[in-house]
C-alpha positions as CSV (number, residue, x, y, z in Angstrom):
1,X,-68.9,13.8,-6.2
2,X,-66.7,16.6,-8.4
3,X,-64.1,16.7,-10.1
4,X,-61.3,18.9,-8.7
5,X,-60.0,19.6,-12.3
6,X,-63.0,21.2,-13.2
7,X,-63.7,23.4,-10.2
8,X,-65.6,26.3,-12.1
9,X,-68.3,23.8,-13.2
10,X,-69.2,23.7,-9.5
11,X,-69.2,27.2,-8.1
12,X,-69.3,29.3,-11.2
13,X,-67.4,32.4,-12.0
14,X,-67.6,33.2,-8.0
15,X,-65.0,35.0,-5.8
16,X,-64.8,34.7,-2.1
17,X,-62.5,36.3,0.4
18,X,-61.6,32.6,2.1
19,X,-60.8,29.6,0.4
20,X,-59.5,26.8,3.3
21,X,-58.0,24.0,2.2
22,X,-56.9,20.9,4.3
23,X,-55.2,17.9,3.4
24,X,-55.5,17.6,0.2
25,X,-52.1,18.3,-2.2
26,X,-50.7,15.4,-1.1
27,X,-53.2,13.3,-2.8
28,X,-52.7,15.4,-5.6
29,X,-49.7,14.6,-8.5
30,X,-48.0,18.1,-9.7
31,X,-49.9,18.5,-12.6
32,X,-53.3,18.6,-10.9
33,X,-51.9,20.7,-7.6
34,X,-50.4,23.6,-10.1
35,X,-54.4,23.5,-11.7
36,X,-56.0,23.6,-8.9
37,X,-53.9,26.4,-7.7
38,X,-54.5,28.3,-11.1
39,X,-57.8,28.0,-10.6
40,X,-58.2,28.8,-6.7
41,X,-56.8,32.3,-8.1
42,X,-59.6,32.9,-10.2
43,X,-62.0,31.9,-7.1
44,X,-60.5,34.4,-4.8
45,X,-60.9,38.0,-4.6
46,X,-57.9,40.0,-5.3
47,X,-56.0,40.3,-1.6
48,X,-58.2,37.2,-0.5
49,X,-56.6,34.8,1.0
50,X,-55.9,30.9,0.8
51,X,-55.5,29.3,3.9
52,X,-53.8,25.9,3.6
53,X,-53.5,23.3,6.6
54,X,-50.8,20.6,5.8
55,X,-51.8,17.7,7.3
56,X,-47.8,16.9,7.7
57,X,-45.0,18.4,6.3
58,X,-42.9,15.5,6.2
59,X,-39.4,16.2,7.7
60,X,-36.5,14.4,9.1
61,X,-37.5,15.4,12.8
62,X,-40.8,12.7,12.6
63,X,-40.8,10.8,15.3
64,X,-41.8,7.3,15.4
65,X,-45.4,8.0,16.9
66,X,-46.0,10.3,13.6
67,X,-44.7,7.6,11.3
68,X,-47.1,4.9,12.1
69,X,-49.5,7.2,12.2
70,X,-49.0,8.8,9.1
71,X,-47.8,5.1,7.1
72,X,-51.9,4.7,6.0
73,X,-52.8,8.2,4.7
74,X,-49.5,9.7,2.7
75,X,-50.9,10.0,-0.1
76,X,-49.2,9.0,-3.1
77,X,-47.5,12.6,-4.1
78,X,-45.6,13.6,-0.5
79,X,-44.4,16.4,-0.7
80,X,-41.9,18.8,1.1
81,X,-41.7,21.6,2.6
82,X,-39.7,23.5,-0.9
83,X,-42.7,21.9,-3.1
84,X,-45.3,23.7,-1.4
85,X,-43.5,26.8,-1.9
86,X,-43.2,25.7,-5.6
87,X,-47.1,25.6,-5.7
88,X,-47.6,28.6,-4.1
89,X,-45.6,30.6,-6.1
90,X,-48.4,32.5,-7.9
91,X,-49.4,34.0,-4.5
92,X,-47.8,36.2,-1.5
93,X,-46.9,34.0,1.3
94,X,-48.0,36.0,4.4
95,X,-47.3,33.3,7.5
96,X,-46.4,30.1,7.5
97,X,-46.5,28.3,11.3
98,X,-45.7,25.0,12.5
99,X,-47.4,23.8,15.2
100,X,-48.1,20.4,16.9
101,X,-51.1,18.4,18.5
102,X,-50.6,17.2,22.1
103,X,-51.9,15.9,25.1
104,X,-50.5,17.2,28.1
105,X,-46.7,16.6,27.4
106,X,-47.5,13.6,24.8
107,X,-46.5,15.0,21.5
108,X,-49.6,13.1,18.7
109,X,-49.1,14.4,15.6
110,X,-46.1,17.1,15.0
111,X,-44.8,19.4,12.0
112,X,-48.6,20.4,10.9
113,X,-48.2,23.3,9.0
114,X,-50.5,26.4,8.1
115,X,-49.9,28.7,5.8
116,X,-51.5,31.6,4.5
117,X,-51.2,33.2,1.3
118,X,-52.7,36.5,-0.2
119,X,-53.9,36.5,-3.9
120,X,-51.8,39.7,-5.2
């Protein structure tokens, strides 16, 4: 298990043209989100790109399907749509897309949201 404050103890003084993330700043408290994305800068290449999956941006369209589903894995630091901005601010946002899983007509999970950002 690693520690995510100490990231460069892991994989070095590499660079890579990728970094994915999914689900994870909201189990993160601000402090330890703007580090980690200091520190994701130094990873990636210069024009490489971070691609972040929010597991749910939470908004006041949720329906009540997405609330119990979502009650046992919020994380303790929820955050919004503006604070992901906030901790993105060191990079160029290039798309941001909200999409939603289904089946059929049977909306499971709504308001995902990728973004993609560019490291200038």
């Amino acid at each position: 298990m690693g520690d995510i404050m100490d990231l460069g103890k892991y994989i070095g003084g590499l660079q890579y043209n990728y970094i994915i993330l999914c689900g994870l700043l909201h189990h993160l408290n601000s402090f330890c989100a703007l580090n980690l994305m200091a520190d994701l800068h130094t990873h990636l290449q210069p024009e490489g790109e971070l691609i972040y999956i929010v597991d749910h941006v939470y908004t006041d369209e949720i329906n009540m399907l997405n609330k119990i589903l979502l009650k046992p894995d919020r994380g303790s630091f929820v955050k919004k749509e503006e604070d992901y901005h906030e901790l993105f601010k060191g990079f160029t946002l290039l798309s941001q897309k909200k999409f939603n899983i289904q089946i059929k007509s049977m909306v499971l999970w709504s308001s995902l949201t990728r973004f993609v950002l560019q490291n200038p």
